[in-house]
SELUMFI-5888 format. One record per residue: residue in one letter; x, y, z of N, C-alpha, C in turn. Coordinates in steps of 0.05 Angstrom, whole numbers, plus 5000, padded with zeros to 4 digits. Layout:
% residues N
<minu rest="A" n_east="X" n_north="Y" n_up="Z" ca_east="X" ca_north="Y" ca_up="Z" c_east="X" c_north="Y" c_up="Z"/>
...
END
This chain:
% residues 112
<minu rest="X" n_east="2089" n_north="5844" n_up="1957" ca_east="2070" ca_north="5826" ca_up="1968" c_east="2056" c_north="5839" c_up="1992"/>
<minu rest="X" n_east="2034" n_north="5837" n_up="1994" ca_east="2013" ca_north="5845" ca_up="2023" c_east="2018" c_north="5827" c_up="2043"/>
<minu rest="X" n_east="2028" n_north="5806" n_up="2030" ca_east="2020" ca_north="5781" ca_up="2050" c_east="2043" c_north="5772" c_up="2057"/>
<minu rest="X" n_east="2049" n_north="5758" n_up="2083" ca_east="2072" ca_north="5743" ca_up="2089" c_east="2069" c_north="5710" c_up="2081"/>
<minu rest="X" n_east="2064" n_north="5700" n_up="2064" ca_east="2054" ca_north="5669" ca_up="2060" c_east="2072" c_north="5657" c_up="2044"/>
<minu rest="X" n_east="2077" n_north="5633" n_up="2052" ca_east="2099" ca_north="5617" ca_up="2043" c_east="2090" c_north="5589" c_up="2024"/>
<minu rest="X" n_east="2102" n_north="5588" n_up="2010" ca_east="2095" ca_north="5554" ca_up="1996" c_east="2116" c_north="5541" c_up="1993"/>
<minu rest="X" n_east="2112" n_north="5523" n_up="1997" ca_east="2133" ca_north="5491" ca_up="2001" c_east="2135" c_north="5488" c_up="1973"/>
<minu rest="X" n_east="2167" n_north="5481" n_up="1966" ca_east="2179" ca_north="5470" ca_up="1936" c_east="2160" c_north="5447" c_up="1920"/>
<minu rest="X" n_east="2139" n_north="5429" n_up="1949" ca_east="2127" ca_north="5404" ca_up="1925" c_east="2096" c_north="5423" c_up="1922"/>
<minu rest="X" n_east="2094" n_north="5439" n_up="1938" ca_east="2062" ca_north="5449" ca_up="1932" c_east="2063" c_north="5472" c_up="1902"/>
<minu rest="X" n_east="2099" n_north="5485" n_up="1906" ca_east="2097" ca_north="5502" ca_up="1875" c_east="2104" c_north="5491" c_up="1863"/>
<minu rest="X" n_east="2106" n_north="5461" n_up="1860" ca_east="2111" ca_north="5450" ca_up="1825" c_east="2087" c_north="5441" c_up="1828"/>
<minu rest="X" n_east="2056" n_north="5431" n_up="1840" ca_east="2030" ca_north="5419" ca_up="1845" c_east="2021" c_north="5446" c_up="1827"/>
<minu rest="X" n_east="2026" n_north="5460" n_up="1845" ca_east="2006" ca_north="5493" ca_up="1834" c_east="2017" c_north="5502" c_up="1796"/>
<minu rest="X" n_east="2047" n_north="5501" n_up="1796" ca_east="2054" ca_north="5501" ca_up="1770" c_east="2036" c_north="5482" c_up="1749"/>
<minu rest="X" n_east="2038" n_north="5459" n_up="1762" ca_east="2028" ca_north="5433" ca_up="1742" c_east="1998" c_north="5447" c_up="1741"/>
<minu rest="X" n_east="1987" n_north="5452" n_up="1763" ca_east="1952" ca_north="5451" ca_up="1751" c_east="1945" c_north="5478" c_up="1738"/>
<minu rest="X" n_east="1960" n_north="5499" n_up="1739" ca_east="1961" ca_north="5527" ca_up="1732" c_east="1964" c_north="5520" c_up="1699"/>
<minu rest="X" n_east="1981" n_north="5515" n_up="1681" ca_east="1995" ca_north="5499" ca_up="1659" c_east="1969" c_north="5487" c_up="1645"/>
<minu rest="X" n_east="1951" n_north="5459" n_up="1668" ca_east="1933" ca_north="5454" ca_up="1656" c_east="1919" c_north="5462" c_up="1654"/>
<minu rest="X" n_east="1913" n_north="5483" n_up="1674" ca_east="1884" ca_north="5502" ca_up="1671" c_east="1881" c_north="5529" c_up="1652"/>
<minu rest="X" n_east="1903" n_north="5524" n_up="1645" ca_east="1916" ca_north="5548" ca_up="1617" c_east="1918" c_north="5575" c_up="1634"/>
<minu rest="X" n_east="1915" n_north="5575" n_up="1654" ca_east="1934" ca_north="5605" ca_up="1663" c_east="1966" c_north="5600" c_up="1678"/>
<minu rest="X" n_east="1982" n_north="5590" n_up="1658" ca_east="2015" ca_north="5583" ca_up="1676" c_east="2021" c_north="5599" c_up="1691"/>
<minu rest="X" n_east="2032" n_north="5588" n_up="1720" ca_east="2042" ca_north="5606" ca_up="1732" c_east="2030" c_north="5629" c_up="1743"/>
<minu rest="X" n_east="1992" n_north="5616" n_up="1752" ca_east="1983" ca_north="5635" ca_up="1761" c_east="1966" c_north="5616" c_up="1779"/>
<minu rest="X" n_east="1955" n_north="5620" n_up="1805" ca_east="1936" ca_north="5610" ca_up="1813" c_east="1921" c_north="5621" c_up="1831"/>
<minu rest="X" n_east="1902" n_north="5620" n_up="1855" ca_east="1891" ca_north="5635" ca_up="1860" c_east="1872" c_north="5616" c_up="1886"/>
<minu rest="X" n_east="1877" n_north="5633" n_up="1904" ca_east="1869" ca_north="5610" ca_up="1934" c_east="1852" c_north="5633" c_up="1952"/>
<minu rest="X" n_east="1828" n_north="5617" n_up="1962" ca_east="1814" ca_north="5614" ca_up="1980" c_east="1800" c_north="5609" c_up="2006"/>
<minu rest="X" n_east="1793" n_north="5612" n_up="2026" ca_east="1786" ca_north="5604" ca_up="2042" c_east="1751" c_north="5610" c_up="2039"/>
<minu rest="X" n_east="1740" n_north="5579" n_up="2042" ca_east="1713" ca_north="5573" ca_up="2042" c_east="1696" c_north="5568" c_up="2071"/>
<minu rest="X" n_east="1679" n_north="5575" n_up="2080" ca_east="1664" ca_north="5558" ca_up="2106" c_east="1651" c_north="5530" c_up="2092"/>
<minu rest="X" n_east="1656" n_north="5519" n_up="2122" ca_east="1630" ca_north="5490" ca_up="2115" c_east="1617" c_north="5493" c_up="2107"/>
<minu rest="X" n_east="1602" n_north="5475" n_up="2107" ca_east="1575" ca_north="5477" ca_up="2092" c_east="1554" c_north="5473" c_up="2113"/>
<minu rest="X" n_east="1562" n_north="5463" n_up="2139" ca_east="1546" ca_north="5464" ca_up="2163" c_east="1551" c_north="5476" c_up="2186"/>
<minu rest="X" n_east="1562" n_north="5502" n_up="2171" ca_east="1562" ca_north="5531" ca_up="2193" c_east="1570" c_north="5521" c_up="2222"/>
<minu rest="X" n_east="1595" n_north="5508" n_up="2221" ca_east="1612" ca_north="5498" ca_up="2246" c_east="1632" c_north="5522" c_up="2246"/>
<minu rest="X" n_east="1640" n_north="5545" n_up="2233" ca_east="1656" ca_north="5550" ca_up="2235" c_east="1687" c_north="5541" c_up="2222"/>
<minu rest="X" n_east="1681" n_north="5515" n_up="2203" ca_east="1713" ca_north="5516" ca_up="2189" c_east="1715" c_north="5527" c_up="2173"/>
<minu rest="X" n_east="1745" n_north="5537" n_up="2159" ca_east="1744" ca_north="5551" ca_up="2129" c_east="1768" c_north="5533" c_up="2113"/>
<minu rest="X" n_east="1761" n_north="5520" n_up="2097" ca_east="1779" ca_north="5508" ca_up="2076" c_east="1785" c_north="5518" c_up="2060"/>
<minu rest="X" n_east="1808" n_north="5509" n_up="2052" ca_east="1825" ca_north="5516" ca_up="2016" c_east="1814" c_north="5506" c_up="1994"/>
<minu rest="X" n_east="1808" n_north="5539" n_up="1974" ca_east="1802" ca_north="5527" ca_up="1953" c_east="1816" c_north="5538" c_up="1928"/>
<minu rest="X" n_east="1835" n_north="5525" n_up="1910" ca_east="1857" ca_north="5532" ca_up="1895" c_east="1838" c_north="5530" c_up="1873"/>
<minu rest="X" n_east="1837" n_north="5547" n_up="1847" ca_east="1831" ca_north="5554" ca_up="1822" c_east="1859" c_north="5567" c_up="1813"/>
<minu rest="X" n_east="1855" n_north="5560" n_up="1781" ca_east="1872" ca_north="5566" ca_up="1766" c_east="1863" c_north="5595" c_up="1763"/>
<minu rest="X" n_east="1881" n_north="5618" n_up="1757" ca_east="1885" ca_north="5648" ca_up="1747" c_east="1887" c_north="5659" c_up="1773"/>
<minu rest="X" n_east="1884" n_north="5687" n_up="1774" ca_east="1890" ca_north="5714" ca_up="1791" c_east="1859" c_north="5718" c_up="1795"/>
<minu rest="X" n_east="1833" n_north="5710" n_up="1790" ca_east="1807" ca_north="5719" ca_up="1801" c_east="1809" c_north="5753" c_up="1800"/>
<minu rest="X" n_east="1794" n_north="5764" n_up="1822" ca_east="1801" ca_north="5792" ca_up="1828" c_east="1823" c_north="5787" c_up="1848"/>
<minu rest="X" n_east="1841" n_north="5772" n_up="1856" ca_east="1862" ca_north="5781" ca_up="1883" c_east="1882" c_north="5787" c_up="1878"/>
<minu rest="X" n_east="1890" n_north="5795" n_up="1902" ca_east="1915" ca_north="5802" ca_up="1911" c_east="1938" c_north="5787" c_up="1909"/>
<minu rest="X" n_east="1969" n_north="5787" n_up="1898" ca_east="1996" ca_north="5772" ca_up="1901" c_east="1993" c_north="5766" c_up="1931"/>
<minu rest="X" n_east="2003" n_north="5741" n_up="1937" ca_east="2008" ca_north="5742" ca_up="1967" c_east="2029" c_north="5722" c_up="1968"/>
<minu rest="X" n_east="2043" n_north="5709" n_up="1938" ca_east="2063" ca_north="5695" ca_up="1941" c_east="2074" c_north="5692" c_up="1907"/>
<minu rest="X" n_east="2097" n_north="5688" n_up="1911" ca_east="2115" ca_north="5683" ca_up="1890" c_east="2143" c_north="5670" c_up="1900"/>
<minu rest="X" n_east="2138" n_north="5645" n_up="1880" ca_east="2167" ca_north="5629" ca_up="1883" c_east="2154" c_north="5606" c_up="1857"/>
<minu rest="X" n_east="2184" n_north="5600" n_up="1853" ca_east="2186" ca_north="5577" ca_up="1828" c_east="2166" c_north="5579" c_up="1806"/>
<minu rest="X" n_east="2165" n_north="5607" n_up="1800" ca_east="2147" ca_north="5602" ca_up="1775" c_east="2115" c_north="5604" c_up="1779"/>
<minu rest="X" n_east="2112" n_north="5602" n_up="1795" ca_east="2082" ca_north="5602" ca_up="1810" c_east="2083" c_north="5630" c_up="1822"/>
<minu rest="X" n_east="2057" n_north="5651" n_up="1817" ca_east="2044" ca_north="5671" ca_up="1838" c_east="2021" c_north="5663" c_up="1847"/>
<minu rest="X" n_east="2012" n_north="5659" n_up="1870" ca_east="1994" ca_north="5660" ca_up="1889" c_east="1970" c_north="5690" c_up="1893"/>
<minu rest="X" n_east="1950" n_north="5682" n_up="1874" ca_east="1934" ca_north="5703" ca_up="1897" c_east="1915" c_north="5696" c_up="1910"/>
<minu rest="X" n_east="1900" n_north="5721" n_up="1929" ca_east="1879" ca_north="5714" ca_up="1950" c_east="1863" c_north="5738" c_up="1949"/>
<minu rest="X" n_east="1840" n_north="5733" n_up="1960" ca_east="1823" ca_north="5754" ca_up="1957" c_east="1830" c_north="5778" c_up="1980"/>
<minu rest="X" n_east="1833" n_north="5794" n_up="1972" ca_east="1842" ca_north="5816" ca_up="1993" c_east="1832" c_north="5824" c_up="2024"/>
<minu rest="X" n_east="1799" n_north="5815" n_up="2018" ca_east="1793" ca_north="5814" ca_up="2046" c_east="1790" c_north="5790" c_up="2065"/>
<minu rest="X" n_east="1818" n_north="5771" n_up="2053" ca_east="1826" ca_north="5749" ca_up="2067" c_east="1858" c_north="5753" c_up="2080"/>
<minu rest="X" n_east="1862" n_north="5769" n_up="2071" ca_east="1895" ca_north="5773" ca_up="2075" c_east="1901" c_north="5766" c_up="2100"/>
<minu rest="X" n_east="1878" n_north="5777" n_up="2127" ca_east="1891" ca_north="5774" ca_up="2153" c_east="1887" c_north="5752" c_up="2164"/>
<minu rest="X" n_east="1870" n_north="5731" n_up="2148" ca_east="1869" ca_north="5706" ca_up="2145" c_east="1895" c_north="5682" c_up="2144"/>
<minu rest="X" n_east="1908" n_north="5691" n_up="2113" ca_east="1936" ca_north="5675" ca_up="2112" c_east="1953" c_north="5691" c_up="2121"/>
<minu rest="X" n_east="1956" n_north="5707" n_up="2128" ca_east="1981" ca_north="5728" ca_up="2143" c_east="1998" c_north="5703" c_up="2164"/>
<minu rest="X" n_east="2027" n_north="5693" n_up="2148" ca_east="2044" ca_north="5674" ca_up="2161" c_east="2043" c_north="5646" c_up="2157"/>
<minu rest="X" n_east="2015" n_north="5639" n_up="2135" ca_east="2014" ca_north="5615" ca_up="2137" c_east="2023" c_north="5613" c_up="2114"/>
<minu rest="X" n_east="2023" n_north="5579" n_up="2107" ca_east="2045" ca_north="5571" ca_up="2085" c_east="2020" c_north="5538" c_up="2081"/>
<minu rest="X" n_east="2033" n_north="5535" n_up="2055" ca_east="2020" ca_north="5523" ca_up="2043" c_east="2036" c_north="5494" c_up="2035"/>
<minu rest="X" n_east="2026" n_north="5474" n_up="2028" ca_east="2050" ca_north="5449" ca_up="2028" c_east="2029" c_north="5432" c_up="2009"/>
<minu rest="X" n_east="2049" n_north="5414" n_up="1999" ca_east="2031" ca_north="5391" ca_up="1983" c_east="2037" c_north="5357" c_up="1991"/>
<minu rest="X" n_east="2027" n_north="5335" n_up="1984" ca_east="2039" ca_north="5316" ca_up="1997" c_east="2017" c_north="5295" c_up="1967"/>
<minu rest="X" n_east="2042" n_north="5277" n_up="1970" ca_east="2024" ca_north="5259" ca_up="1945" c_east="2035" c_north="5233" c_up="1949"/>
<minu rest="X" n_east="2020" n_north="5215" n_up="1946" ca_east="2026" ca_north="5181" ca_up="1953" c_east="2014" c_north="5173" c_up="1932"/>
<minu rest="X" n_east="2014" n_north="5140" n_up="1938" ca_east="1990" ca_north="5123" ca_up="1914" c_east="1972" c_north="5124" c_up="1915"/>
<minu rest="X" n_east="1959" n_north="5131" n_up="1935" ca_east="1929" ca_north="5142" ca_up="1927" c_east="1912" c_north="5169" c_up="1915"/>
<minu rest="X" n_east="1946" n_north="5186" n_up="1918" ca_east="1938" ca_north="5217" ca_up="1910" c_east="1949" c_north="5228" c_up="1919"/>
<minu rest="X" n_east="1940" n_north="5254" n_up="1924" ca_east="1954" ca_north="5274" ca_up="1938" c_east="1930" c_north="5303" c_up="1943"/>
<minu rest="X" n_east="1945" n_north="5317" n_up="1959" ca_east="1925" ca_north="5345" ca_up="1970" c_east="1945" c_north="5367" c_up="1977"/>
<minu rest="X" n_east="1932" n_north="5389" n_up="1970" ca_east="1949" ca_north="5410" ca_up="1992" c_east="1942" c_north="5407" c_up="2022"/>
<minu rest="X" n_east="1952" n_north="5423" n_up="2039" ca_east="1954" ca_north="5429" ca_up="2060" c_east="1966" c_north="5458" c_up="2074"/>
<minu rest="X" n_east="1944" n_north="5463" n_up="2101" ca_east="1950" ca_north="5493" ca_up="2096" c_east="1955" c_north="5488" c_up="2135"/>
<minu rest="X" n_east="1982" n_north="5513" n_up="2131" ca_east="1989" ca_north="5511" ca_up="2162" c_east="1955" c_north="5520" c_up="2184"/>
<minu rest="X" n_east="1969" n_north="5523" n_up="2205" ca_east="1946" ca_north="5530" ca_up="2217" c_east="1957" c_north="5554" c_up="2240"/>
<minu rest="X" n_east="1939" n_north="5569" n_up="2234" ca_east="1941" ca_north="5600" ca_up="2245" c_east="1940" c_north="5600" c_up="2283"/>
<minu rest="X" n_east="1950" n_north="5608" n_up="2290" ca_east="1949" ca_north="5611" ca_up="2321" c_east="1923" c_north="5624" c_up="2332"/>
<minu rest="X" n_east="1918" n_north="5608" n_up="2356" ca_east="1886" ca_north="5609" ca_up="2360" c_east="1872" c_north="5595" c_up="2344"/>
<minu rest="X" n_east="1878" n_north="5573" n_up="2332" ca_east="1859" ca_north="5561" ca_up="2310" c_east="1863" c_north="5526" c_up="2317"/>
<minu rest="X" n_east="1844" n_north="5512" n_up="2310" ca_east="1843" ca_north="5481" ca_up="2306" c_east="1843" c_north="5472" c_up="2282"/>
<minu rest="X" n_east="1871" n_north="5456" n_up="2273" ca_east="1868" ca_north="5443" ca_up="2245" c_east="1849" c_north="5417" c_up="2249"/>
<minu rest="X" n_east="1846" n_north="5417" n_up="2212" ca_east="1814" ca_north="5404" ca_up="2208" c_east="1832" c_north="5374" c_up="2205"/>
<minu rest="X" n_east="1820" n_north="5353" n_up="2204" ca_east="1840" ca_north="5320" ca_up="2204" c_east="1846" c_north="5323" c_up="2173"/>
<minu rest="X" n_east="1832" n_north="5328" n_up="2163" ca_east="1853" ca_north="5327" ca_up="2134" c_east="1872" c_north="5348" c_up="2131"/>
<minu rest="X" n_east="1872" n_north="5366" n_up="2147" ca_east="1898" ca_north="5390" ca_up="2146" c_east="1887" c_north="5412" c_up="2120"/>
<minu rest="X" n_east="1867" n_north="5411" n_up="2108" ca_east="1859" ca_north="5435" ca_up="2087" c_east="1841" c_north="5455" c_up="2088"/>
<minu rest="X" n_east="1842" n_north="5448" n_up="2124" ca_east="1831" ca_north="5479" ca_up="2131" c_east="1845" c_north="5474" c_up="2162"/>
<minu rest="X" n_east="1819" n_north="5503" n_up="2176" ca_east="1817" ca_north="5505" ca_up="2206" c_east="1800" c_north="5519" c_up="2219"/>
<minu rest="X" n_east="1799" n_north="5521" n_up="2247" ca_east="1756" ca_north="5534" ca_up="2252" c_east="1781" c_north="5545" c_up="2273"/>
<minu rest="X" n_east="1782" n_north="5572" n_up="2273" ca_east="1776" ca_north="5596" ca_up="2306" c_east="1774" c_north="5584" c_up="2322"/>
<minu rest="X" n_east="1791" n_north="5585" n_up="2349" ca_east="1782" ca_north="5577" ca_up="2364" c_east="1773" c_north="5603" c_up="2387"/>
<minu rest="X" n_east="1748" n_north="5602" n_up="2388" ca_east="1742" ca_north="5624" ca_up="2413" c_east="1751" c_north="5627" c_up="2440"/>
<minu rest="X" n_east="1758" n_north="5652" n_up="2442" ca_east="1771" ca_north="5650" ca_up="2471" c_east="1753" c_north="5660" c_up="2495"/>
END
């Protein structure tokens, strides 16, 4: 692995389940996106397969990749899932020097 990134036991059975439906098992493939109004956040965005990236995690059946010139991006962060009656979402830690977003599926730099 390139990467030090961790995933929580309910986010790799989330990632298994949608990997399965999206017909690549046991494969998925994560992102970080900017807003859309150039504030500076970058959110998670999970697709099913390997895209062009990089491994940057494996556990329970699930591999994780990322685009390679994100690596120093998730370097330590970990990934988690959470689901109630109204649904559920991932959630992504938040990197030092950084502000998590209120829904927890991203975070914006914080400048020093």
């Amino acid at each position: 692995m390139a990467c030090n990134f961790a995933i929580s036991q309910p986010a790799a059975a989330e990632l298994i389940r949608q990997s399965a439906f999206g017909g690549t098992p046991g494969e998925m493939y994560i992102d970080l996106v900017p807003d859309g109004f150039d504030e500076g956040w970058l959110f998670i965005r999970l697709r099913c397969g390997k895209e062009e990236g990089s491994p940057i995690a494996r556990t329970d059946g699930i591999t994780l990749f990322a685009p390679s010139d994100q690596l120093s991006l998730l370097e330590g962060l970990s990934l988690d899932y959470y689901g109630d009656l109204s649904g559920g979402g991932f959630m992504i830690s938040t990197p030092e020097g950084a502000q998590r977003s209120t829904c927890g599926s991203g975070f914006k730099m914080i400048a020093k």
